[in-house]
C-alpha positions in Angstrom: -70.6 43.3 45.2 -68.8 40.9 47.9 -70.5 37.6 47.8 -72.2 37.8 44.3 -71.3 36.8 40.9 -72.0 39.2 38.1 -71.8 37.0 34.3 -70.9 40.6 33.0 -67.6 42.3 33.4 -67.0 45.1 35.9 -65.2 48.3 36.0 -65.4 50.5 39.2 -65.3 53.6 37.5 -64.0 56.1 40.6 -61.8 55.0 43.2 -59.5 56.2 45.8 -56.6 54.4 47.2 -54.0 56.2 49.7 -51.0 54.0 51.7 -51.0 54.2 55.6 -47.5 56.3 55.0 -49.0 58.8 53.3 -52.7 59.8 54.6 -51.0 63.1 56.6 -50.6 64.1 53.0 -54.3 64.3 52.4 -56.0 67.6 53.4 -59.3 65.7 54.3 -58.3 63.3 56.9 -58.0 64.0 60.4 -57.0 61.6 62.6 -60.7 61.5 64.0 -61.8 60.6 60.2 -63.3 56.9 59.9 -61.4 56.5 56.5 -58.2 57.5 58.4 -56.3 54.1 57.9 -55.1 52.5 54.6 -56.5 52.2 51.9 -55.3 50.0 49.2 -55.8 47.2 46.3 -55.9 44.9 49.9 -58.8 46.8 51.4 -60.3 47.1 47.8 -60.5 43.3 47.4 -61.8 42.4 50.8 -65.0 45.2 49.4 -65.6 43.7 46.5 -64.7 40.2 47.1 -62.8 40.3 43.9 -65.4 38.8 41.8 -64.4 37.0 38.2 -65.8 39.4 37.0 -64.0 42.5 38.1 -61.8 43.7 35.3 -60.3 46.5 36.9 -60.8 50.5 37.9 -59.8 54.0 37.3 -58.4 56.0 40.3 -59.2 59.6 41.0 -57.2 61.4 42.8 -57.8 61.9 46.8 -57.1 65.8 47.1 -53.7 65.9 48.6 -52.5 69.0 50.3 -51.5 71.3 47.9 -50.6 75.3 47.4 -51.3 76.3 43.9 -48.8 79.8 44.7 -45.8 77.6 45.1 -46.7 75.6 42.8 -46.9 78.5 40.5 -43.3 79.9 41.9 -41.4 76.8 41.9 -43.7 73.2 42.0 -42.9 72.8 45.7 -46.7 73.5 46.1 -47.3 70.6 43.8 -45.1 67.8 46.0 -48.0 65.8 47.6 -49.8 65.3 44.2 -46.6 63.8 42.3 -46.0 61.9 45.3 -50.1 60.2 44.5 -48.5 59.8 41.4 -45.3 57.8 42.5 -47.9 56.0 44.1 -50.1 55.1 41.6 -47.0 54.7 39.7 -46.3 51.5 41.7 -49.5 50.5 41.5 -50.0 50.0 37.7 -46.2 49.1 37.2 -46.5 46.1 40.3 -43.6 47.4 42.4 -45.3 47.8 45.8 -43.4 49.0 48.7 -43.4 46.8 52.0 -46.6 46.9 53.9 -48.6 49.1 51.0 -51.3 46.6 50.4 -51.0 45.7 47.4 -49.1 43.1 44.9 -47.2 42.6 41.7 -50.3 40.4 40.1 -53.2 43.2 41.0 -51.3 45.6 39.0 -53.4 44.2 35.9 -56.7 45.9 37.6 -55.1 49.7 37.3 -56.8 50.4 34.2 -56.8 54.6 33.9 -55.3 56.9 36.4 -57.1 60.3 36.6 -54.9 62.3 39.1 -54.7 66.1 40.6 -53.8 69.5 38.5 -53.5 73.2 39.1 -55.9 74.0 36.2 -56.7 77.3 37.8 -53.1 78.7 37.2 -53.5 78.7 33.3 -52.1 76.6 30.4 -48.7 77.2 30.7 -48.1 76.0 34.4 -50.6 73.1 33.6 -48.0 71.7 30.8 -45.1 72.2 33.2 -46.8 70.3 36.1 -48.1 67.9 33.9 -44.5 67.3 31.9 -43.8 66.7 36.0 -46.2 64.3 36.1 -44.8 62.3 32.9 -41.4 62.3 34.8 -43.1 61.0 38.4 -44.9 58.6 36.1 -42.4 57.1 34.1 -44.1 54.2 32.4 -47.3 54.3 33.8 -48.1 57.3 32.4 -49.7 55.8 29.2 -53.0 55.0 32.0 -53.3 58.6 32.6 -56.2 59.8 30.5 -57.6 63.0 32.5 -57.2 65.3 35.7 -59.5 66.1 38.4 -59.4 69.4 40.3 -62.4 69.8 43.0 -64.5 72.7 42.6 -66.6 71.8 45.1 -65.7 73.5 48.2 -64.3 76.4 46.0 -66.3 80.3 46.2 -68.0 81.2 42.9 -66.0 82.3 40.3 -63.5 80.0 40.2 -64.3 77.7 37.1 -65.3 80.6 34.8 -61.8 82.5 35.4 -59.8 82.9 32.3 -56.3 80.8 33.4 -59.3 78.3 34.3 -60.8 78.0 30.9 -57.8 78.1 29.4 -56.4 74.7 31.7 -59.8 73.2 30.2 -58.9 74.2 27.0 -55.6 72.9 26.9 -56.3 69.6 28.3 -59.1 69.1 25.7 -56.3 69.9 23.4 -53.7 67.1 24.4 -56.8 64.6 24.7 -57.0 64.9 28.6 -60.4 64.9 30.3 -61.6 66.8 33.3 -63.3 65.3 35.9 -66.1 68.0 37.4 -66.4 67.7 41.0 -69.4 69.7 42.3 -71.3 69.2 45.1 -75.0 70.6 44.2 -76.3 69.1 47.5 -74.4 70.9 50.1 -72.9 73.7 47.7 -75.8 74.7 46.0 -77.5 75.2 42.5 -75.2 77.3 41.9 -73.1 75.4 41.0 -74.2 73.3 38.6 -74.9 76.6 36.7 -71.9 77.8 36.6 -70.4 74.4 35.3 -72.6 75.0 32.7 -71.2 78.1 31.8 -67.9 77.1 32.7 -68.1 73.8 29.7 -69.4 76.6 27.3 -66.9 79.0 27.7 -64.5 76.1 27.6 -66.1 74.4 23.9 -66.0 77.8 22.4 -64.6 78.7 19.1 -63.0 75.4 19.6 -63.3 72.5 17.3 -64.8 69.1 18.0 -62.1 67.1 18.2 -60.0 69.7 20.9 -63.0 70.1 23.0 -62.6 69.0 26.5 -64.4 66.1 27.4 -66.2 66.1 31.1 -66.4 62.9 33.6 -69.6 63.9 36.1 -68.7 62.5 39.4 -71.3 60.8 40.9 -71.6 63.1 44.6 -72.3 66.5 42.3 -76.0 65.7 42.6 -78.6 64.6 45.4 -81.9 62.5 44.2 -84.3 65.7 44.8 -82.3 67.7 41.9 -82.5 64.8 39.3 -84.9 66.8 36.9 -81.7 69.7 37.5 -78.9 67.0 36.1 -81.4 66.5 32.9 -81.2 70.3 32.1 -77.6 70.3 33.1 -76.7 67.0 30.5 -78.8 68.9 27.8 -77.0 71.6 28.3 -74.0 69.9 27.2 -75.4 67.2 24.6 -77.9 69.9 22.9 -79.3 66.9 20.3 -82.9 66.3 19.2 -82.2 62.3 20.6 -81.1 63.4 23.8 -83.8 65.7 23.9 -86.3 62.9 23.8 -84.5 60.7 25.6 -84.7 63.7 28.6 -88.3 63.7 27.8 -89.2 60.0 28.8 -87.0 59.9 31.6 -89.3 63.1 32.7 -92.4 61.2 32.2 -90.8 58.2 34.2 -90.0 60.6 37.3 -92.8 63.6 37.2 -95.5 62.5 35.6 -97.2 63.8 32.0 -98.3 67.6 33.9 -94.8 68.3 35.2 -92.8 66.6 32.6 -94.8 69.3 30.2 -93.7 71.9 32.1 -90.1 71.2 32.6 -89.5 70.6 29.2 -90.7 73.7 28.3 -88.3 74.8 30.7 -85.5 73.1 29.6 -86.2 74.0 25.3 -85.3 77.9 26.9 -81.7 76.8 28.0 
């Protein structure tokens, strides 16, 4: 983006931002990590080159160090990811601390927060922490529109537990989405099938305005799988237009032969 000029307006749709003060809070980053070093709304503009353009972005939350048992017991295990949120707090409000990279005017660019929760541990804990996550918040809190929590690197089983469905379920019930990290490239097929099980267990016998809606991040699949993400978006928008549109897409990347047969396929799901 540096360098150019887009006549359209941009929104960078997943981000993650982390102060130099706080990266031993991140269970990623070891100090042999290239992205151990800050990362803020300074880093982000010297990326981007800040373009006209630019209208803003929507964080997602960087997988701090967390313990879903205390957190369950008595929110200790939950300090790191209120602390993100005191963070991003001072982001969108435009009260930086010294040396955090970023300023009062840039606070206009934090335009949705999407931060960590313990949806595994059930309904009930998810509306204390999240009640915890209003307080931390304070008035930023109106940019929070969803939660994230990384299935990824999780074993199988995990998103089609019953306190999981039931986090899903209540979020889609206070109008929060959930952003589905998988990682179908180095975790396998698997699981992208059992997100798909997991989103139908979490829509059913619930109505369409309390179903949970689902953010795809963009690492879940790798090019060679692309005909998989088509079943796996029909999947969840069964419609006879989405259908079709699946269908010339198929034609676009397989050709008439295979596109046949993968639709064929993909009528059976």
């Amino acid at each position: 983006m540096a360098g150019e000029s887009a006549d359209y307006p941009i929104i960078d749709s997943h981000i993650h931002l982390y102060p130099a003060s706080e990266i031993e809070t991140l269970a990623w980053c070891k100090p042999s990590n290239p992205l151990h070093s800050q990362h803020s709304l300074e880093e982000f503009a010297a990326a981007t080159g800040s373009p006209p353009s630019l209208e803003g972005f929507i964080f997602l939350e960087t997988d701090r160090k967390h313990d879903l048992v205390t957190g369950l017991e008595d929110g200790s295990g939950w300090e790191f990811p209120l602390m993100e949120v005191d963070w991003l707090k001072r982001i969108a409000l435009g009260t930086p601390k010294d040396g955090e990279g970023h300023t009062s005017e840039q606070k206009k660019l934090c335009l949705a927060i999407v931060p960590w929760a313990p949806v595994p541990s059930g309904a009930e804990v998810l509306e204390r922490y999240v009640k915890g996550v209003e307080k931390h918040a304070e008035g930023s809190f109106g940019k929070i529109r969803g939660f994230r929590y990384l299935v990824q690197d999780k074993p199988k089983g995990t998103m089609l537990q019953d306190e999981f469905i039931e986090g899903l379920k209540w979020l889609g019930k206070k109008g929060f989405v959930f952003d589905l990290g998988v990682d179908q490239h180095r975790g396998g097929k698997w699981q992208l099938e059992e997100a798909v099980e997991m989103i139908e267990k979490a829509h059913e016998g619930v109505d369409e305005e309390g179903k949970v809606t689902f953010i795809l991040s963009e690492h879940s699949f790798c090019l060679e799988s692309h005909f998989l993400l088509l079943i796996f978006l029909q999947t969840i928008f069964a419609s006879r237009t989405f259908r079709y549109t699946i269908r010339q897409i198929q034609n676009l990347l397989h050709g008439e032969q295979q596109c046949s047969d993968s639709a064929n396929a993909a009528r059976r799901i």
